[in-house]
DRENLOLUM-98546 format. One line per field, with one value per residue (C-alpha): residue number from 1; residue in one letter; x, y, z. Coordinates in nm, 2 decimals, padded with zeros to 4 digits, always signed. Layout:
pos c(NUM_...)
code c(a_...)
east c(X_...)
north c(Y_...)
up c(Z_...)
This chain:
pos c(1_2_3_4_5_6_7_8_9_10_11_12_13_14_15_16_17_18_19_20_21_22_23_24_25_26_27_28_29_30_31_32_33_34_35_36_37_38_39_40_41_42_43_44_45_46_47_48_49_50_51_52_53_54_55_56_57_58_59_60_61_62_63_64_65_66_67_68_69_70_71_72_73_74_75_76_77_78_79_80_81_82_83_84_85_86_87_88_89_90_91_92_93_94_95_96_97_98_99_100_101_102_103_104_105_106_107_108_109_110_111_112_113_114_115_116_117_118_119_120_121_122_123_124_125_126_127_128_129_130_131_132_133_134_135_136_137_138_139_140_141_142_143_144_145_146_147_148_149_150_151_152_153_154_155_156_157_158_159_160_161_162_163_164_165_166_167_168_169_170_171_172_173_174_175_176_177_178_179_180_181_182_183_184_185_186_187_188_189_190_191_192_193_194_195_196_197_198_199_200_201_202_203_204_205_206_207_208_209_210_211_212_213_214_215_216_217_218_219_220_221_222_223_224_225_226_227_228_229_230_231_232_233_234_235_236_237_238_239_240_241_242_243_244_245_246_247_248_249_250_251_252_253_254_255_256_257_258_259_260_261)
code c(x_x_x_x_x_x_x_x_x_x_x_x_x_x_x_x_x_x_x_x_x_x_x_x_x_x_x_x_x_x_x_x_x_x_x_x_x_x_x_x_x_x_x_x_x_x_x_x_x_x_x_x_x_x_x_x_x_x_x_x_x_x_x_x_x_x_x_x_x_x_x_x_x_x_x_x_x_x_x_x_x_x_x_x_x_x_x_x_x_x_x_x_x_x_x_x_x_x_x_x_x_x_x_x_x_x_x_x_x_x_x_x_x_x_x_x_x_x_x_x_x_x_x_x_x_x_x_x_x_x_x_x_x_x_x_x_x_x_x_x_x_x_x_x_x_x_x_x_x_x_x_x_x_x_x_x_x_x_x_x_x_x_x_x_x_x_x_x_x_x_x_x_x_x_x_x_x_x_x_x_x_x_x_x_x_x_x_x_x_x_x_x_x_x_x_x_x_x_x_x_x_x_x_x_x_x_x_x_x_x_x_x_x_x_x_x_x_x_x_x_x_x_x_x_x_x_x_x_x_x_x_x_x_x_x_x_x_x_x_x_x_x_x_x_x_x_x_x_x_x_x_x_x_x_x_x_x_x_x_x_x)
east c(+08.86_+08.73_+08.98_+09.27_+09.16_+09.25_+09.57_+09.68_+09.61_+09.75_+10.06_+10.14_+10.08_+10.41_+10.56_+10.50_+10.65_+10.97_+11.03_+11.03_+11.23_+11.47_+11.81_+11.54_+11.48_+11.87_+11.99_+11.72_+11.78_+12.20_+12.09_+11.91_+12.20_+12.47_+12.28_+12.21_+12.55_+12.71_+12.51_+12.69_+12.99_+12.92_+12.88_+13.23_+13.38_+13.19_+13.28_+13.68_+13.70_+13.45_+13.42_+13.03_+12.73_+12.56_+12.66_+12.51_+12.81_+12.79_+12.66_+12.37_+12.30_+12.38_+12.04_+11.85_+11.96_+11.83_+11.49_+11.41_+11.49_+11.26_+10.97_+11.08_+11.14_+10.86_+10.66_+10.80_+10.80_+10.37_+10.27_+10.48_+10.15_+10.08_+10.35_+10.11_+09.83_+09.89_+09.96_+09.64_+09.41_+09.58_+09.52_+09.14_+09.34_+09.11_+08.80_+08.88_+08.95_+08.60_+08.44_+08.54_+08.35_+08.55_+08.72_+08.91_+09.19_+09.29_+09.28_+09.48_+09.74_+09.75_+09.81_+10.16_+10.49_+10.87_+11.06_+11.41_+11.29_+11.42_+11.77_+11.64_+11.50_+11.83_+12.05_+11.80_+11.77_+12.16_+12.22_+11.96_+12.06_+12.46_+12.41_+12.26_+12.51_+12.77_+12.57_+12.52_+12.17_+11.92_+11.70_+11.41_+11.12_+10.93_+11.18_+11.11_+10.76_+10.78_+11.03_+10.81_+10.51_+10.69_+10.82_+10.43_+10.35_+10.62_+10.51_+10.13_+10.35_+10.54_+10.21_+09.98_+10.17_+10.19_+09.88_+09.76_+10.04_+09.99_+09.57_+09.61_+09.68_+09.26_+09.30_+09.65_+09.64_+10.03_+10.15_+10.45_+10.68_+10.49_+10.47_+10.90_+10.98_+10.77_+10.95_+11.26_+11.24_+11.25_+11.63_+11.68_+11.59_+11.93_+12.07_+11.91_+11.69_+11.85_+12.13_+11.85_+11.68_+11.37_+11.13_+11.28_+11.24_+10.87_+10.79_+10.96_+10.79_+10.42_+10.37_+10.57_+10.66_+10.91_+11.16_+10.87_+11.00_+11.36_+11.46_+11.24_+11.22_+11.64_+11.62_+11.37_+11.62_+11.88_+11.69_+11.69_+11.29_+11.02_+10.78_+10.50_+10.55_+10.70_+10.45_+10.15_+10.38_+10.40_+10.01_+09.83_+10.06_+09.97_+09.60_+09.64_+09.81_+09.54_+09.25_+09.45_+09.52_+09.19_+09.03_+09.24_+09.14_+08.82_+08.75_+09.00_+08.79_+08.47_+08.66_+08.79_+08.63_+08.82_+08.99_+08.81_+08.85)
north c(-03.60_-03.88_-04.12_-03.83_-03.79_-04.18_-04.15_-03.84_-04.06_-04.34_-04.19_-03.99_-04.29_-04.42_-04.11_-04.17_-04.53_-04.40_-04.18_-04.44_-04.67_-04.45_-04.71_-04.95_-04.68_-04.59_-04.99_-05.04_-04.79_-04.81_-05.26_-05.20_-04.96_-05.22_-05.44_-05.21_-05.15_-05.47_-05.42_-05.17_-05.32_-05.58_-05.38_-05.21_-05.51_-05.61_-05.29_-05.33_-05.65_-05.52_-05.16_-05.19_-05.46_-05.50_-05.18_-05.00_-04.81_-04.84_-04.50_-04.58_-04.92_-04.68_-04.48_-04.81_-04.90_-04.59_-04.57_-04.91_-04.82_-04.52_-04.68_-05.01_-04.79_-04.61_-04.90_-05.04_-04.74_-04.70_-05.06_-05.29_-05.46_-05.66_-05.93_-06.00_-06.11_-06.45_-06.47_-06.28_-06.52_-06.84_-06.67_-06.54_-06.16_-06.03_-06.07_-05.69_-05.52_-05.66_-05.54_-05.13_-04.93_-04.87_-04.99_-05.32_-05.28_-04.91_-04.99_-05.30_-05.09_-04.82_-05.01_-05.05_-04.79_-04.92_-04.59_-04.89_-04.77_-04.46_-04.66_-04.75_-04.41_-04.20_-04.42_-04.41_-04.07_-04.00_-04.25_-04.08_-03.74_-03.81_-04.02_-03.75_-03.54_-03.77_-03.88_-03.43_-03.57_-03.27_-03.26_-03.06_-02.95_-03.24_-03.51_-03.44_-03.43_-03.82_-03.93_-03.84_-04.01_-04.30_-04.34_-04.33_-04.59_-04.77_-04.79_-04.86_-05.20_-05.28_-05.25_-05.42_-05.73_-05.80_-05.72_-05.99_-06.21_-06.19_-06.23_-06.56_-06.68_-06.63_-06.98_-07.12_-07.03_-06.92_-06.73_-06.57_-06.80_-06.66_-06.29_-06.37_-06.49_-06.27_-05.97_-06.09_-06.07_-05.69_-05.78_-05.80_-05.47_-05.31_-05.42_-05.37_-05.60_-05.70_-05.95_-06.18_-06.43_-06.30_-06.47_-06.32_-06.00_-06.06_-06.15_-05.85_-05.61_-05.78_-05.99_-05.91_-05.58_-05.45_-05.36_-05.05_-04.90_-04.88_-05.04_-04.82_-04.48_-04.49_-04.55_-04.26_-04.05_-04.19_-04.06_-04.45_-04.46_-04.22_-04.06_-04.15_-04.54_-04.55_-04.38_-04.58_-04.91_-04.82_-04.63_-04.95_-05.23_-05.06_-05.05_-05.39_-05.46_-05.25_-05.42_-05.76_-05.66_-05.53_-05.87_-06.14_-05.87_-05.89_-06.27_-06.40_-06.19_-06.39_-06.70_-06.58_-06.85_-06.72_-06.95_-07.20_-07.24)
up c(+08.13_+08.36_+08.22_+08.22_+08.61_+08.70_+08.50_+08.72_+09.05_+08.92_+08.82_+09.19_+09.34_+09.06_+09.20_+09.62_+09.55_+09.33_+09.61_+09.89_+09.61_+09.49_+09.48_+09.32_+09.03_+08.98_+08.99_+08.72_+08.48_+08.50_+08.45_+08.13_+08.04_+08.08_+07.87_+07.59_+07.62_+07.57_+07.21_+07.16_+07.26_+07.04_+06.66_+06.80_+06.79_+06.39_+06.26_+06.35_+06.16_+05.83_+05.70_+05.68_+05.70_+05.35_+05.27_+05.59_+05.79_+06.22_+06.25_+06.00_+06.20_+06.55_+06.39_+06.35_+06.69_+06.88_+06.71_+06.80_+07.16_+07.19_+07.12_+07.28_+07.62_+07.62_+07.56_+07.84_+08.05_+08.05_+07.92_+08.10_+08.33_+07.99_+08.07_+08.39_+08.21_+08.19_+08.57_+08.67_+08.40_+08.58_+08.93_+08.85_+08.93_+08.59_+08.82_+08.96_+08.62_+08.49_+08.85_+08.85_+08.65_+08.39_+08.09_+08.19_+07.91_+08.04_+08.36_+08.33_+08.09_+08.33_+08.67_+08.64_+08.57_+08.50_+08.55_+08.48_+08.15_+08.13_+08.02_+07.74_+07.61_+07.71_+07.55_+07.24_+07.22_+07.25_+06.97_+06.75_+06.82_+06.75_+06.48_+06.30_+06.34_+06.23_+05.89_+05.86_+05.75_+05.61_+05.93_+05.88_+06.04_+05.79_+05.90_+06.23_+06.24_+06.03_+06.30_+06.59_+06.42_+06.34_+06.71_+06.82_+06.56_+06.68_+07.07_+06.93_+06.74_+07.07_+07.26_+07.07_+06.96_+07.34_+07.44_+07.10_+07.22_+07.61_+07.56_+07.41_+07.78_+07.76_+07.61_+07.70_+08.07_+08.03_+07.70_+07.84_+07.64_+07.32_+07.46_+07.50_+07.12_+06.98_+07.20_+07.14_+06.78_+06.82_+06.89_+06.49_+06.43_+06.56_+06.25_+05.88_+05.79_+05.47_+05.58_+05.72_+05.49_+05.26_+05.45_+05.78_+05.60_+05.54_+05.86_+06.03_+05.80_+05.79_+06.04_+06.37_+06.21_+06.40_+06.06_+06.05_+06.37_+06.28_+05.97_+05.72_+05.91_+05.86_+05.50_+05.49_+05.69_+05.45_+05.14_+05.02_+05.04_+04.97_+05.24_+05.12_+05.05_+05.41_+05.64_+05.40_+05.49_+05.84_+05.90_+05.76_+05.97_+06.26_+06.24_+06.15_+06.46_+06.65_+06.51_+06.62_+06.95_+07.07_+06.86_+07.05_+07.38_+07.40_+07.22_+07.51_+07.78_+07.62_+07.73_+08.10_+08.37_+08.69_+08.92_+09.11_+09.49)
């Protein structure tokens, strides 16, 4: 409840500033539109020169695009303060998170809202919600329930491979170019995973496992890979990328020395 309490303060303060910022907020979410939408654009223009991509048709890629922007915008939405961490360990800014009584990694998480996000998760939303009615998939209350937990698994993978990513800076001093390729790869997974080459596809699925929050949950939507080898798939990569987060955390805050005068 105590932790509940300081989110709830937090957040009103988001609120007081979106209000006083209002053009800020709008400019924002219509930017990361336009770029989604030049995507978009983009598979238009594939899909009038070929009839489909390794056998996957544009609405069936259009799924795979929208459920990596759910969790993509969301995590950007609530967890956007981890791309600061290397600035605040070059700048000794760490020294108040480890001063307040309270956890330094939820506080840190917590400090900082991106309502821009919002782009992101509309235009994911619409392109899930239409592209399921184009494909007349069987949408139960089942499928639903997997999406749903699949798109929280999904924010968990977005957060904590930056958050392992960003705490290497512990050591590096600056680990945004790292926190960047490793973000960008998320790019990929607008598109099925199976034109890239098989050691792309290992990597995407193991180790920066991004094909598990769009790639896989469409081919269980599509009826092209069981429930249960998916959500095992897709439950055990993400306490791996936990368990890697919070390690690379809490080692890097072992080696934090401030900034000297």
């Amino acid at each position: 409840m105590r932790y509940l309490k300081i989110y709830s303060l937090f957040f009103k303060q988001y609120l007081k500033g979106l209000m006083e910022y209002r053009v800020d907020f709008i400019i924002g979410m219509v930017g990361f539109l336009f770029t989604q939408g030049t995507g978009l654009l983009f598979l238009y223009v594939i899909f009038q020169n070929i009839p489909n991509l390794d056998g996957f048709s544009i609405h069936e890629i259009l799924l795979m695009y929208g459920l990596s922007l759910i969790p993509k915008g969301i995590d950007h939405l609530f967890f956007d303060n981890i791309w600061l961490l290397p600035r605040y360990v070059r700048q000794g800014g760490m020294d108040r998170y480890l001063l307040r009584p309270i956890n330094a990694l939820y506080v840190f998480l917590i400090e900082r809202f991106q309502p821009d996000a919002f782009g992101e998760i509309i235009l994911g939303t619409f392109l899930v919600i239409t592209t399921l009615s184009n494909l007349q998939l069987q949408i139960g209350l089942v499928q639903i329930l997997v999406i749903l937990l699949t798109l929280f698994l999904g924010i968990i993978i977005y957060t904590s491979l930056k958050l392992a990513t960003a705490s290497t800076s512990f050591w590096l001093k600056n680990s945004y170019p790292l926190i960047q390729v490793t973000y960008n790869l998320s790019d990929f997974m607008k598109y099925p995973i199976t034109i890239f080459p098989k050691v792309m596809q290992i990597i995407l699925t193991f180790i920066i496992p991004f094909a598990l929050v769009s790639f896989y949950p469409t081919m269980y939507l599509l009826g092209r890979i069981h429930i249960i080898e998916m959500l095992s798939h897709i439950i055990l990569i993400t306490a791996g990328m936990i368990s890697l987060g919070l390690f690379v955390w809490h080692k890097g805050l072992k080696h934090y020395e401030s900034a000297g005068s």
